[in-house]
C-alpha positions as CSV (number, residue, x, y, z in Angstrom):
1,X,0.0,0.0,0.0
2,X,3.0,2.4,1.0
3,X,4.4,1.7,-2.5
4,X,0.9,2.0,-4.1
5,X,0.3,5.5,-2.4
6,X,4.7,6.4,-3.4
7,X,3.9,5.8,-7.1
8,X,0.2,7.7,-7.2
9,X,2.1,10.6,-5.7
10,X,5.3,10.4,-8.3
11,X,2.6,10.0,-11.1
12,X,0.3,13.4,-9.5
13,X,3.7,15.1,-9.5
14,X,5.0,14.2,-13.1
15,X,1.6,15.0,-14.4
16,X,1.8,18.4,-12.7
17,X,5.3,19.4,-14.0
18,X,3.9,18.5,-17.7
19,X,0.4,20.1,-17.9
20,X,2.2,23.5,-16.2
21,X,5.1,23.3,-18.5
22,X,4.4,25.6,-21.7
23,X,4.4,23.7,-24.9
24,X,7.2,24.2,-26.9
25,X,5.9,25.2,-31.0
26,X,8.1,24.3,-33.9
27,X,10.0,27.0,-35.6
28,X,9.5,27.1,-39.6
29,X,10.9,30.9,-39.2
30,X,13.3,33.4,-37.3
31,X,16.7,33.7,-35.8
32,X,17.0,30.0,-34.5
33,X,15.6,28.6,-37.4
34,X,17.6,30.1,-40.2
35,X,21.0,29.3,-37.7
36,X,20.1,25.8,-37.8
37,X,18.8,26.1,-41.8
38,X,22.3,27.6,-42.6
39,X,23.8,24.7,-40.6
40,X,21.6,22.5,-42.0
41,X,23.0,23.8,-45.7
42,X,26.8,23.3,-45.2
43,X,26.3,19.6,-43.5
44,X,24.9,18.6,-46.8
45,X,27.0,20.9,-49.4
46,X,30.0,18.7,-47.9
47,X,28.1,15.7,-48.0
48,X,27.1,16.2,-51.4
49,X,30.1,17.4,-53.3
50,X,32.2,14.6,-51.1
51,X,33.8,15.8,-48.8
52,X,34.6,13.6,-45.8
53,X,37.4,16.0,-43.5
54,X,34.6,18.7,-43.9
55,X,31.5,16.7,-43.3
56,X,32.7,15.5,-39.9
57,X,33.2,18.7,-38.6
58,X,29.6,19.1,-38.7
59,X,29.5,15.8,-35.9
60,X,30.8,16.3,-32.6
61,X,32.9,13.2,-31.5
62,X,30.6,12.2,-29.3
63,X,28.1,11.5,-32.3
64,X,25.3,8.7,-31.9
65,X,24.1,8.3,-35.4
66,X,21.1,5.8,-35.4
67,X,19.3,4.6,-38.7
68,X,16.5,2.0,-38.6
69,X,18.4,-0.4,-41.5
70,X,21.9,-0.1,-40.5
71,X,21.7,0.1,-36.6
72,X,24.0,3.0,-34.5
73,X,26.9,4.0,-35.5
74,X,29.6,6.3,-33.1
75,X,31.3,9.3,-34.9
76,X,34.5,7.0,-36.3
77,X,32.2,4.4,-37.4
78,X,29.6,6.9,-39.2
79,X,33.0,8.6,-40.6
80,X,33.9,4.6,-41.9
81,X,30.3,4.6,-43.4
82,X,30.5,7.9,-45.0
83,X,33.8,7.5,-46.3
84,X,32.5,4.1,-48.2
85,X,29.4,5.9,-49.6
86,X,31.4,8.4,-51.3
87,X,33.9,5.4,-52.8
88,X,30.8,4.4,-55.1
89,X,30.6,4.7,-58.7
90,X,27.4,6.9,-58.4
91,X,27.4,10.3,-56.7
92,X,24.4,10.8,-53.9
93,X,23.1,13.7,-53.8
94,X,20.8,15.3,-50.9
95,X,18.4,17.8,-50.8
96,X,16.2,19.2,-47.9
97,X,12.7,19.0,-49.1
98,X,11.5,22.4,-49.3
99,X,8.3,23.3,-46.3
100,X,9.9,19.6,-44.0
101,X,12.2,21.3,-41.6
102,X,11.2,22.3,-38.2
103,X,13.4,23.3,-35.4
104,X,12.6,23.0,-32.0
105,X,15.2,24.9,-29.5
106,X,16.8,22.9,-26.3
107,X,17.3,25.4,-23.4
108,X,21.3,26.1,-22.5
109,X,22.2,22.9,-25.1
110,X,20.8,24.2,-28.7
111,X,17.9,22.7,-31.1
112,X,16.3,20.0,-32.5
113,X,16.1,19.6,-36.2
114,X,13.6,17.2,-37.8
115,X,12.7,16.8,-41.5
116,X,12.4,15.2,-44.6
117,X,15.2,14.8,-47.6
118,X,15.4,12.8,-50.5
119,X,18.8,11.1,-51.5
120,X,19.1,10.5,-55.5
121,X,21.6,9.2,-58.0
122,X,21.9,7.7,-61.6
123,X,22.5,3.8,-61.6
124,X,21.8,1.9,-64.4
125,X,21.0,5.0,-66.2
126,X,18.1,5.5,-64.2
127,X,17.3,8.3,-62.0
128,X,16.7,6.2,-58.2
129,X,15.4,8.6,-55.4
130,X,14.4,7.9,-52.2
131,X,12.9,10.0,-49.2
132,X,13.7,9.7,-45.7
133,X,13.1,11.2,-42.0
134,X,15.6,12.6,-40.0
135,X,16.5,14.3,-36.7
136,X,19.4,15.7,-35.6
137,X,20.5,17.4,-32.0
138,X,22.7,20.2,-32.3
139,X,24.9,21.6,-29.6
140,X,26.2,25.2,-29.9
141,X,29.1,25.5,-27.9
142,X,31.8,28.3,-28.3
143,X,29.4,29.4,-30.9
144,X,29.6,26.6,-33.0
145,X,27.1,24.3,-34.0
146,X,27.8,20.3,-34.2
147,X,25.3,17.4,-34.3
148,X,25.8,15.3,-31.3
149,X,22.7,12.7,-32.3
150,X,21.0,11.8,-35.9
151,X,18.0,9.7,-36.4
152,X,17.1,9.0,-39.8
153,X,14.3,6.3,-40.8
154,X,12.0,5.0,-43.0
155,X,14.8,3.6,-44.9
């Protein structure tokens, strides 16, 4: 019963802290938002014209990259991974699908970024593209922004 009456109380108090908590609305517009766009921009102009030494200095080293068909990968193991897509005979190419991204800011830490981008090449002769989700945490520390988590799914 003590324990009964200890977890009714924890519940009351957690349910308290989150109805008096203000809701936190997704930015499509303003300072945060075009930081994070901008961000957002470089990450892919490295990833897209190759550029592996550049593209990692968007990840902190402390990267968690998790994708639903590939599993998590740290920062040297995503660098391994990224390295080996741009060894391919084909050249992927992202884009940021225009009206997806929303950013969502993290108090003292920096935002969340979530989205939708598609990933094309030619193989075959044939134009292959394919959409997927994403997220990614960035920190801005020292004034600089790195991603210190990536989700991306529907793979």
């Amino acid at each position: 019963m003590k324990t009964m009456n200890k977890f009714f109380t924890t519940a009351l108090l957690v349910a308290s802290i989150f109805f008096t908590c203000t809701r936190a609305e997704a930015q499509t517009s303003g300072p945060l938002y075009n930081e994070i766009a901008q961000q957002d921009s470089l990450q892919f102009k490295d990833f897209n014209s190759r550029n592996l030494d550049q593209l990692m200095n968007h990840f902190d080293n402390s990267l968690e990259l998790y994708q639903d068909n590939t599993g998590v990968r740290n920062f040297d193991q995503a660098k391994q991974a990224f390295g080996g897509l741009f060894k391919m005979s084909y050249v992927l190419n992202r884009k940021l699908i225009p009206g997806s991204m929303e950013v969502y800011p993290i108090k003292d830490y920096g935002a969340i970024e979530t989205g939708m981008h598609t990933f094309s090449h030619v193989e075959n002769g044939k134009l292959q593209v394919f959409t997927y989700k994403f997220m990614q945490i960035w920190q801005k520390k020292d004034g600089i922004w790195k991603v210190t988590r990536e989700i991306t799914y529907g793979h």
